[in-house]
PyMOL CGO cylinders between C-alpha atoms (Angstrom):
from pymol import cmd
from pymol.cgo import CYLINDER

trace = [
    CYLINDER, 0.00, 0.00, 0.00, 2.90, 2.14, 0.03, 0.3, 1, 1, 1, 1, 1, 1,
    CYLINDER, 2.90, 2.14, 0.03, 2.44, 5.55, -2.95, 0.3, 1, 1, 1, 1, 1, 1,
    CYLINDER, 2.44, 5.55, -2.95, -1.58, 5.75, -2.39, 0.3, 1, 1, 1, 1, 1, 1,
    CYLINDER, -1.58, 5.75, -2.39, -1.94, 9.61, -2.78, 0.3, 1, 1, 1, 1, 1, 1,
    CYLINDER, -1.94, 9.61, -2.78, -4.57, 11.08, -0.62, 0.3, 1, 1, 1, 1, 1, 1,
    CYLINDER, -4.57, 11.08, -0.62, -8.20, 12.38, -2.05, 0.3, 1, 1, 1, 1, 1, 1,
    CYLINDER, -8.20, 12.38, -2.05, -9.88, 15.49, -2.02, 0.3, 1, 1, 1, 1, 1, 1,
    CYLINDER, -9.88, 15.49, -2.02, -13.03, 13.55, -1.57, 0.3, 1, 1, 1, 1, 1, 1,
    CYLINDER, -13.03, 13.55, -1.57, -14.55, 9.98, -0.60, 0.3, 1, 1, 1, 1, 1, 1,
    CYLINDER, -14.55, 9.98, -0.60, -17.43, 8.43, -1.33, 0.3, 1, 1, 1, 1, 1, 1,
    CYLINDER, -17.43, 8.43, -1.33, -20.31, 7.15, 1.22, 0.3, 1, 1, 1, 1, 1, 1,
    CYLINDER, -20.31, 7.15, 1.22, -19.33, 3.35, 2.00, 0.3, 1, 1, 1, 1, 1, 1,
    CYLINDER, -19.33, 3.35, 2.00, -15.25, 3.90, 0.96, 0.3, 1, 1, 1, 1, 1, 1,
    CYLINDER, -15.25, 3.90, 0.96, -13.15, 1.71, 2.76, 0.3, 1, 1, 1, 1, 1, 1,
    CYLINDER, -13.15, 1.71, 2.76, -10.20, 3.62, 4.44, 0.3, 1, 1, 1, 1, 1, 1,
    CYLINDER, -10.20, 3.62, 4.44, -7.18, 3.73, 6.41, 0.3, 1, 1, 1, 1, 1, 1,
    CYLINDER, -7.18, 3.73, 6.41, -7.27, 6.58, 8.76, 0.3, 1, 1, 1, 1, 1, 1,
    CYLINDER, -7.27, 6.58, 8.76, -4.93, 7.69, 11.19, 0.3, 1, 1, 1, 1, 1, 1,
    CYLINDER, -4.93, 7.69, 11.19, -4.89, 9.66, 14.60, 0.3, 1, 1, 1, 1, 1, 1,
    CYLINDER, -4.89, 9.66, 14.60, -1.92, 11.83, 14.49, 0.3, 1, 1, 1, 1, 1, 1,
    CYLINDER, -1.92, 11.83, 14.49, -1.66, 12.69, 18.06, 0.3, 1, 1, 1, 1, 1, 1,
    CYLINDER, -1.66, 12.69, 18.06, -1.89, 8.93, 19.27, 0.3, 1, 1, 1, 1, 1, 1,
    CYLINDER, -1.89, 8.93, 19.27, 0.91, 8.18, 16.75, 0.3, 1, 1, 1, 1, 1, 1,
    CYLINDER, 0.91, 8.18, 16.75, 3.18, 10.86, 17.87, 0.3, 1, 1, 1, 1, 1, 1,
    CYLINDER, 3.18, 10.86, 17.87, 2.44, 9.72, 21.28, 0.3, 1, 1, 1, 1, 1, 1,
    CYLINDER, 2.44, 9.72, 21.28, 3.52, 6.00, 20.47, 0.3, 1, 1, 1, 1, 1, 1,
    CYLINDER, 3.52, 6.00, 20.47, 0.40, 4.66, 21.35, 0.3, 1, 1, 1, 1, 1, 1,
    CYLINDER, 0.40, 4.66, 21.35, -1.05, 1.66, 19.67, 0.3, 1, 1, 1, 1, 1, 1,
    CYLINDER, -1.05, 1.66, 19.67, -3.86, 1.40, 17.45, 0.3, 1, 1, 1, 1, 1, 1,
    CYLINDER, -3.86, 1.40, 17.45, -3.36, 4.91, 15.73, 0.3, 1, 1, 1, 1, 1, 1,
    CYLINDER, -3.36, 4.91, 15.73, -3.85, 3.51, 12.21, 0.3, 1, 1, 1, 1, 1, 1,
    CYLINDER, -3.85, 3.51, 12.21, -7.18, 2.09, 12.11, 0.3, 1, 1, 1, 1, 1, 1,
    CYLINDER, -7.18, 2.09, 12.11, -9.35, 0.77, 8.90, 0.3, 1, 1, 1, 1, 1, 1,
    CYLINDER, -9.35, 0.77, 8.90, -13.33, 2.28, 8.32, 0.3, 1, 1, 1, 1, 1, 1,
    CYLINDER, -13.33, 2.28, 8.32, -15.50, 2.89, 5.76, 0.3, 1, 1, 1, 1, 1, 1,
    CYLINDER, -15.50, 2.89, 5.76, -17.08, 6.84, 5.29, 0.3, 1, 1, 1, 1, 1, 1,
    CYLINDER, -17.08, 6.84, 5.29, -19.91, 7.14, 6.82, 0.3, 1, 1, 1, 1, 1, 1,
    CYLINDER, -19.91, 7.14, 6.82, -19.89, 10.83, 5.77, 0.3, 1, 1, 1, 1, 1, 1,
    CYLINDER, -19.89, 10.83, 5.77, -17.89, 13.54, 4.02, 0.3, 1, 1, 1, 1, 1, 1,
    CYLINDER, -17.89, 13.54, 4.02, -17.56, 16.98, 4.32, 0.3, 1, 1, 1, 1, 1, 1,
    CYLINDER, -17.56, 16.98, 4.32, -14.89, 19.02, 1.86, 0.3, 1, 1, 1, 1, 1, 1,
    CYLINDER, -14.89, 19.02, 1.86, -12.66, 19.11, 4.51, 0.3, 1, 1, 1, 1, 1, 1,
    CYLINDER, -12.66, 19.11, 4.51, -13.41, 16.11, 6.88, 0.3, 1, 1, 1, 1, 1, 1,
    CYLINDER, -13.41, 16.11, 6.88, -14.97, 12.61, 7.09, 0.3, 1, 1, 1, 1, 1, 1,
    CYLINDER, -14.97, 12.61, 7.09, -16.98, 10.49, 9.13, 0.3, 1, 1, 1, 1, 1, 1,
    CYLINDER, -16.98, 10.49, 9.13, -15.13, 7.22, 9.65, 0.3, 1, 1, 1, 1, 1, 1,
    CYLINDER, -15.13, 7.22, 9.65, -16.68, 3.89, 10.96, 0.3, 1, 1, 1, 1, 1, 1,
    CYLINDER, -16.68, 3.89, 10.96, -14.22, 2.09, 12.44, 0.3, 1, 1, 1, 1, 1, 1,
    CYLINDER, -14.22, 2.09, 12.44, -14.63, -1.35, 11.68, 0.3, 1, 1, 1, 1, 1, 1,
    CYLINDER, -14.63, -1.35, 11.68, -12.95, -2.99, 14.17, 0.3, 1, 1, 1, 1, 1, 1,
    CYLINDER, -12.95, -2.99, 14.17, -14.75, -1.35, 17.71, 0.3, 1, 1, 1, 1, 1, 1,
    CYLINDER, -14.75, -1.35, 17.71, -17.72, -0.22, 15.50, 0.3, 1, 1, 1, 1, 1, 1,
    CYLINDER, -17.72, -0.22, 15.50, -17.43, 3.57, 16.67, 0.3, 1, 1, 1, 1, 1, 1,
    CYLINDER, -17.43, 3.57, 16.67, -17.87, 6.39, 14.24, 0.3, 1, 1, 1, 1, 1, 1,
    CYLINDER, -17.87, 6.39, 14.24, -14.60, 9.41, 14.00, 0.3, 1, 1, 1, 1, 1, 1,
    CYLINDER, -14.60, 9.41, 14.00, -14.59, 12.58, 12.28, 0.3, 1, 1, 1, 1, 1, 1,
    CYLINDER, -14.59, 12.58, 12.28, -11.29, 12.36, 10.87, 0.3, 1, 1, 1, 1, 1, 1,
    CYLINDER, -11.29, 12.36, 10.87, -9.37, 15.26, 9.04, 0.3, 1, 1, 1, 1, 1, 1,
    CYLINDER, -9.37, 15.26, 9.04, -8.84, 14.75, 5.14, 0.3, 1, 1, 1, 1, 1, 1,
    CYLINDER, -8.84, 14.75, 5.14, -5.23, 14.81, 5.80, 0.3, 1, 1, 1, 1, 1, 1,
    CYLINDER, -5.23, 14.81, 5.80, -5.11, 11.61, 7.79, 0.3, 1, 1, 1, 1, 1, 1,
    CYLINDER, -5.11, 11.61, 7.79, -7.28, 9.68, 5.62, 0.3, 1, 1, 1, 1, 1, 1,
    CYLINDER, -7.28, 9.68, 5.62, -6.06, 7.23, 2.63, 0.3, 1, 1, 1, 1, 1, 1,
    CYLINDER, -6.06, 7.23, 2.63, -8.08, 5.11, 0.84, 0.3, 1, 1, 1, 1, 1, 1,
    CYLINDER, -8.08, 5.11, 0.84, -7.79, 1.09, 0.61, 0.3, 1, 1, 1, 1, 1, 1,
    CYLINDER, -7.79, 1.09, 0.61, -7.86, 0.84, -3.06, 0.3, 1, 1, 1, 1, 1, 1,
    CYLINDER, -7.86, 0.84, -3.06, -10.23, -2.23, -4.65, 0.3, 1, 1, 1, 1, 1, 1,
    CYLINDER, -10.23, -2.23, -4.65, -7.53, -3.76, -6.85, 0.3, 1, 1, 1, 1, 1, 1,
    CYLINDER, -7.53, -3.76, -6.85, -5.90, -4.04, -2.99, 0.3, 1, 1, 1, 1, 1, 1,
    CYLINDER, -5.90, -4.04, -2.99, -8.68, -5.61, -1.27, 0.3, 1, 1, 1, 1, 1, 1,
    CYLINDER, -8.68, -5.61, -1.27, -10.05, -8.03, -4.55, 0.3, 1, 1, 1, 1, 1, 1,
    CYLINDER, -10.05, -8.03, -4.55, -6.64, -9.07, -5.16, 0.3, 1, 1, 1, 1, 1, 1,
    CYLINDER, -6.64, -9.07, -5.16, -6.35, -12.76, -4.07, 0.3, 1, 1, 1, 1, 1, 1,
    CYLINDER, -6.35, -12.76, -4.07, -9.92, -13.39, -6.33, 0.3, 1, 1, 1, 1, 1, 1,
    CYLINDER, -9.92, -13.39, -6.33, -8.57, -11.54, -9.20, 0.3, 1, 1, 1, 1, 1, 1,
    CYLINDER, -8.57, -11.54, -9.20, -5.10, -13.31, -9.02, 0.3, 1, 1, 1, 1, 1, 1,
    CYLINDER, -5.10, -13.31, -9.02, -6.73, -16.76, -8.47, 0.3, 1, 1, 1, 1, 1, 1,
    CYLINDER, -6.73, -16.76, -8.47, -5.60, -19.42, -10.54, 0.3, 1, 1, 1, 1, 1, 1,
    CYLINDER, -5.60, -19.42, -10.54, -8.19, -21.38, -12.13, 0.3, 1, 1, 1, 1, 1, 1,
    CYLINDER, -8.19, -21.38, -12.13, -9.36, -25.18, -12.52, 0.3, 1, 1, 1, 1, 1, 1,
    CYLINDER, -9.36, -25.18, -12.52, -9.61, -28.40, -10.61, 0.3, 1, 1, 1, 1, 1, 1,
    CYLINDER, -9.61, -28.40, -10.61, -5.57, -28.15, -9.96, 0.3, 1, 1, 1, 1, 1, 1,
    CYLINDER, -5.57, -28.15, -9.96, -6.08, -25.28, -7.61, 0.3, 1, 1, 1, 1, 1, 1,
    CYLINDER, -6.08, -25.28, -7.61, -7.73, -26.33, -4.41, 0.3, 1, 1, 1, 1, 1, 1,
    CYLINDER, -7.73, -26.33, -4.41, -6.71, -23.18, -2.94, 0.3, 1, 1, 1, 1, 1, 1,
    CYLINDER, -6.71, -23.18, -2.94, -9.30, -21.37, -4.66, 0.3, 1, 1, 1, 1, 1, 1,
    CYLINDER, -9.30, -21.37, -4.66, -12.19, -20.56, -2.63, 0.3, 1, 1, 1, 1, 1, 1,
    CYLINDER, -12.19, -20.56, -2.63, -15.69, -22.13, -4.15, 0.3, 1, 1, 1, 1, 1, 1,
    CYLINDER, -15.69, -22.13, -4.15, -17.05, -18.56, -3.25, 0.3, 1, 1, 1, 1, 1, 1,
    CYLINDER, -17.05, -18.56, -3.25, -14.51, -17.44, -5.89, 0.3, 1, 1, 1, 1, 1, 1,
    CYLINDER, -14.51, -17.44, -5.89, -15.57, -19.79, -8.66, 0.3, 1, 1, 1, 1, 1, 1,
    CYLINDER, -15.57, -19.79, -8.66, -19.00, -19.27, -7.89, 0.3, 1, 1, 1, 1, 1, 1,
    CYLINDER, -19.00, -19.27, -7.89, -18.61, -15.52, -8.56, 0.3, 1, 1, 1, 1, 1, 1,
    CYLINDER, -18.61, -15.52, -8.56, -17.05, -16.80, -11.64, 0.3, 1, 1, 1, 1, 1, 1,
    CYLINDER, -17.05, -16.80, -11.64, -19.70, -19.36, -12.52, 0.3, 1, 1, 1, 1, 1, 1,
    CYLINDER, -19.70, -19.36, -12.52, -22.27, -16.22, -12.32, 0.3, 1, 1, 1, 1, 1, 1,
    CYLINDER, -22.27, -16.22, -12.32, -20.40, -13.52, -13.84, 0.3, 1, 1, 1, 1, 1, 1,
    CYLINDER, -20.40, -13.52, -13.84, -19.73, -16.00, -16.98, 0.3, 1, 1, 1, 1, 1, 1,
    CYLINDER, -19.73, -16.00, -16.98, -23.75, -16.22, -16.82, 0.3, 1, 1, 1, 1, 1, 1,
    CYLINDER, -23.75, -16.22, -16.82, -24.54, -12.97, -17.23, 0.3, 1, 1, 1, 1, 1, 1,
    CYLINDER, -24.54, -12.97, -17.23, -21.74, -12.35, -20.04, 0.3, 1, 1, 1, 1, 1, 1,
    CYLINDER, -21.74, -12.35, -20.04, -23.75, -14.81, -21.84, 0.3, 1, 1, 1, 1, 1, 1,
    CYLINDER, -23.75, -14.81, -21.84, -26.63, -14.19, -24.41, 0.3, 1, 1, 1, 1, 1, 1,
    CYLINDER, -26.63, -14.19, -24.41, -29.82, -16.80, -22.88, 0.3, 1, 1, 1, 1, 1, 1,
    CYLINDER, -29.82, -16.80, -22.88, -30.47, -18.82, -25.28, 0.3, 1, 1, 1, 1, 1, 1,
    CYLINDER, -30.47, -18.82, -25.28, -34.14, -19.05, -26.38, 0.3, 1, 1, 1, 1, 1, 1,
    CYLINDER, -34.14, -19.05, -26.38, -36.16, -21.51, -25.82, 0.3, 1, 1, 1, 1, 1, 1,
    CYLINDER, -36.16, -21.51, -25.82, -38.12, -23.62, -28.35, 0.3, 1, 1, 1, 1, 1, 1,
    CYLINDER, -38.12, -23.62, -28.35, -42.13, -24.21, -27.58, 0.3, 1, 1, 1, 1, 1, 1,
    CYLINDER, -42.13, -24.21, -27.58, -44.93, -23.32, -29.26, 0.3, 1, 1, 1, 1, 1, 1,
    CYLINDER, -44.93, -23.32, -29.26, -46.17, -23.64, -33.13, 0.3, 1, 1, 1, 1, 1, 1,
    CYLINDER, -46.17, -23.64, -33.13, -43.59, -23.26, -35.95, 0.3, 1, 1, 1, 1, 1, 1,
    CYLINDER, -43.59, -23.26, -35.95, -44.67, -20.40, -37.75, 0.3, 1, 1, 1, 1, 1, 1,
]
cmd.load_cgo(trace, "trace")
């Protein structure tokens, strides 16, 4: 994740890595936390933190966001066929489905010749 450039803006539902800048000065632990917006303001945002499920307005400065490619990467990198245990039958389900819908239905024969 190192080189992800901050935004001037986020999205409602964004997942996020947001920091507290005094508790990481201080040392402490648990000043980098991950949340989705709840909210956004031009110069702020609402975070949900994820892990204790509270809600922080958090400064647009401290704020970086997790991109998808990041979080999707293990299904997109996924090697496929029976050779690969490893790949989760939630992934080749997705795969099953999205393979569906890329497909033209075929139609179905009934009725009267004309």
């Amino acid at each position: 994740m190192t080189g992800v450039p901050a935004r001037s803006a986020y999205g409602e539902g964004d997942f996020v890595l947001y920091r507290d800048p005094v508790r990481f000065l201080l040392g402490a632990r648990d000043h980098t936390r991950i949340g989705r917006v709840w909210k956004s303001w031009p110069d702020a945002v609402e975070v949900f933190d994820l892990a204790p499920g509270k809600v922080h307005r958090v400064p647009l400065e401290y704020v970086r966001p997790i991109p998808v490619e990041y979080l999707m990467r293990d299904i997109d990198e996924a090697p496929l066929g029976a050779e690969h245990p490893e790949l989760a039958s939630v992934a080749v389900a997705w795969l099953q489905q999205q393979a569906r819908l890329q497909t033209p239905p075929e139609l179905e024969s009934g009725g009267d010749p004309r």
